[in-house]
N, C-alpha and C positions, 0 to 999 in steps of 0.2 A: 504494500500500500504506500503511496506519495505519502506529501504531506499535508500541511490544511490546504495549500492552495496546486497543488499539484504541480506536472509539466504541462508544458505549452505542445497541442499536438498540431501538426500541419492539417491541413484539407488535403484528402486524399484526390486528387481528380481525377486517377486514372480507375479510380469505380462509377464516378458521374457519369450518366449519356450526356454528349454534346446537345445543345439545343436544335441543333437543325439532325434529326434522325428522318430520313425522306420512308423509308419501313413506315414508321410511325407518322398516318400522312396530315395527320392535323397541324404536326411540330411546324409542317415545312410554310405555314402563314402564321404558327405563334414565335418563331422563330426569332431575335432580333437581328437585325440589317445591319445597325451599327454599333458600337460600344458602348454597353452602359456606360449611363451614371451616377459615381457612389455619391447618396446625399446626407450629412449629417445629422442624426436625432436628435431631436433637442430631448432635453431634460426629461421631461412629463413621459417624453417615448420610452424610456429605458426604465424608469423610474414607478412605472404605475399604466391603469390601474391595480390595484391591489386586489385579486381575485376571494376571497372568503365562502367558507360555508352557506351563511346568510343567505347569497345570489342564487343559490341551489336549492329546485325542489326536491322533494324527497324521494322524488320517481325519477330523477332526470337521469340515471343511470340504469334505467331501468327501461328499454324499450317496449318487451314484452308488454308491461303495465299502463306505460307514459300517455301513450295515445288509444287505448284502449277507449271503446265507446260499448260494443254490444258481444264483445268476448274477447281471448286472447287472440292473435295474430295468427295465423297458418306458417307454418313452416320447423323446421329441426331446431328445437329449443338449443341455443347456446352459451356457454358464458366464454367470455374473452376476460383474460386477467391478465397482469405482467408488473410489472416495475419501471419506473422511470431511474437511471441510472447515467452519472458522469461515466467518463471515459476509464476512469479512476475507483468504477464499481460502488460509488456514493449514492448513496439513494437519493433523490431529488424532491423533495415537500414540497406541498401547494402547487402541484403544476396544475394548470384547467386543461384536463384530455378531453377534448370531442371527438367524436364520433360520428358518421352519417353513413349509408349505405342502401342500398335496392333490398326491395324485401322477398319473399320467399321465391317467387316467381319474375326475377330480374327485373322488376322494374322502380323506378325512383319514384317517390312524392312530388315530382315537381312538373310544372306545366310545358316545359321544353321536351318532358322525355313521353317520346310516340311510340314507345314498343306495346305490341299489343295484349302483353300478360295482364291482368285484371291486377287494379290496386287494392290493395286492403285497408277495408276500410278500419278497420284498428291496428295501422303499423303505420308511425308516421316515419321510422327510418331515421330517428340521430336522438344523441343523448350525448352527455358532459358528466363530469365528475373530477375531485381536488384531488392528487392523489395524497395519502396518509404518512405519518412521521419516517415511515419504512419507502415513501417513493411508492407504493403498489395503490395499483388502481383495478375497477372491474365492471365490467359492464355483463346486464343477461338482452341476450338481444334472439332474432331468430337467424339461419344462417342464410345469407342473400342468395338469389340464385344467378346464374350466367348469362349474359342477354348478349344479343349481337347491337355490333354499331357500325358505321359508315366508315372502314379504313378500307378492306378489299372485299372481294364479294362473301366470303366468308370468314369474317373477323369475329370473332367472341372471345368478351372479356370473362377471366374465372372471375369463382366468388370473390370478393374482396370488397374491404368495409377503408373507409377513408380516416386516417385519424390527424389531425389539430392538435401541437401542440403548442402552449405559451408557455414563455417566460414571465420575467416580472413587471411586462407591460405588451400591447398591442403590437410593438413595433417587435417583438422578438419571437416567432411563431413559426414554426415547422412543420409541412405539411408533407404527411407519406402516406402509405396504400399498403393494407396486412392482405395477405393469402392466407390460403390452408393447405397444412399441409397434405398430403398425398393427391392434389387435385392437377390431374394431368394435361390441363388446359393452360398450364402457366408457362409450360412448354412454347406452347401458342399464340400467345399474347403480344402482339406485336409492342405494347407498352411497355410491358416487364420484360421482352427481348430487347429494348435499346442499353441496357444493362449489362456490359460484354464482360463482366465477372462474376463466373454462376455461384461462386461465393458469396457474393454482393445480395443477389438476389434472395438466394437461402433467408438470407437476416431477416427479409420481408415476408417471413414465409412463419407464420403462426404455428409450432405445436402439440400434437395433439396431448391433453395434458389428464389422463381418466383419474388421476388421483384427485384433482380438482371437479371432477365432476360430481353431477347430484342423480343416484340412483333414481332411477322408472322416471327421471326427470328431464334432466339436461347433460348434452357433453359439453367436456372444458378444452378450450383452447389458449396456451398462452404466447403472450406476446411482449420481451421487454425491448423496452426502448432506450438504448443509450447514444447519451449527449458528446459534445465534446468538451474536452478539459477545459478546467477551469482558469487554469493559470495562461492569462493573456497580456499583449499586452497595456504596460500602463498609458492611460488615457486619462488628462484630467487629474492624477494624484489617484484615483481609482482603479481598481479593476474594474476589467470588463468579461462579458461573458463570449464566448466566438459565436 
């Protein structure tokens, strides 16, 4: 183990897909043309909001429950669980993990998504939660299904639930995409193939965890998520986070 503030670890880039992956044909219009620009955050960005309990209903981890109107949702009851962890194997408190995904029958709560599986009317598909003094967090959700989308004539994306995480304000937020394991569509996935380190990809890959599960109930899947080190560098008389 480091020590309180760790080492400083590089960015890996040669596990990043480049932004323009033309496989992956949507990249090739979100693509940038020309050179970012890095913009400074002020204060209030790095510094806040202060995420608490309070902000949280007592379902909002709880999909199966959250949007429930006239039963439970249809589909393979699951829980997703794991830790937030530094690079340094520190547990990480207070993060706010979201969550959002298509529900049993691949399709999303949202008004853009035209697949024609039937929506359910008690799944609304995302949930939040702080993680605990230990970094671990948990969600019971159902498991989403596979739907196709517009990259080639037969593209389909595997199961996979979208997760959000923050830091200690707005501006610090990382946004990735869990699998499961043994699901042989990941293979296929023209998204998870711009990923040319099948190591890499593993990481994103949830699993299967029976000890975690709840008998004639649900299975467990876990999933931890580690950060990067904490020791950055100084900025301001402060650390910073990478």
């Amino acid at each position: 183990m480091a020590d309180e503030y760790g080492e400083f670890y590089q960015r890996n880039r040669d596990i990043h897909p480049p932004a323009l992956t033309p496989t992956y044909k949507t990249s090739v219009l979100r693509s940038p043309r020309i050179p970012l620009w890095s913009l400074q955050n002020s204060l209030s960005e790095v510094t806040g909001p202060v995420f608490t309990p309070d902000e949280l209903g007592p379902l909002d981890h709880d999909l199966i429950k959250n949007y429930a109107h006239t039963g439970d949702p249809v589909g393979e009851r699951t829980i997703i669980h794991g830790q937030v962890l530094d690079e340094d194997a520190r547990p990480q408190a207070g993060v706010l993990v979201e969550i959002w995904q298509a529900n049993a029958g691949g399709r999303y709560r949202h008004v853009n998504d035209r697949y024609f599986a039937p929506i359910d009317p008690n799944f609304g598909g995302c949930g939040r939660t702080l993680t605990d003094a230990e970094g671990r967090y948990w969600f019971r959700t159902v498991k989403p299904g596979v739907y196709p989308f517009r990259n080639y004539i037969n593209s389909w994306r595997p199961a996979h639930v979208h997760f959000s995480i923050f830091g200690s304000g707005f501006a610090q937020r990382l946004i990735t995409q869990m699998y499961f394991e043994g699901d042989p569509m990941i293979r296929h996935d023209a998204i998870a193939q711009t990923i040319a380190d099948p190591a890499a990809i593993d990481r994103l890959v949830a699993k299967l965890d029976l000890n975690a599960s709840i008998p004639l109930d649900s299975v467990a899947y876990r999933f931890d998520i580690v950060l990067r080190g904490r020791r950055a560098t100084m900025f301001e008389n402060k650390l910073q986070g990478n």
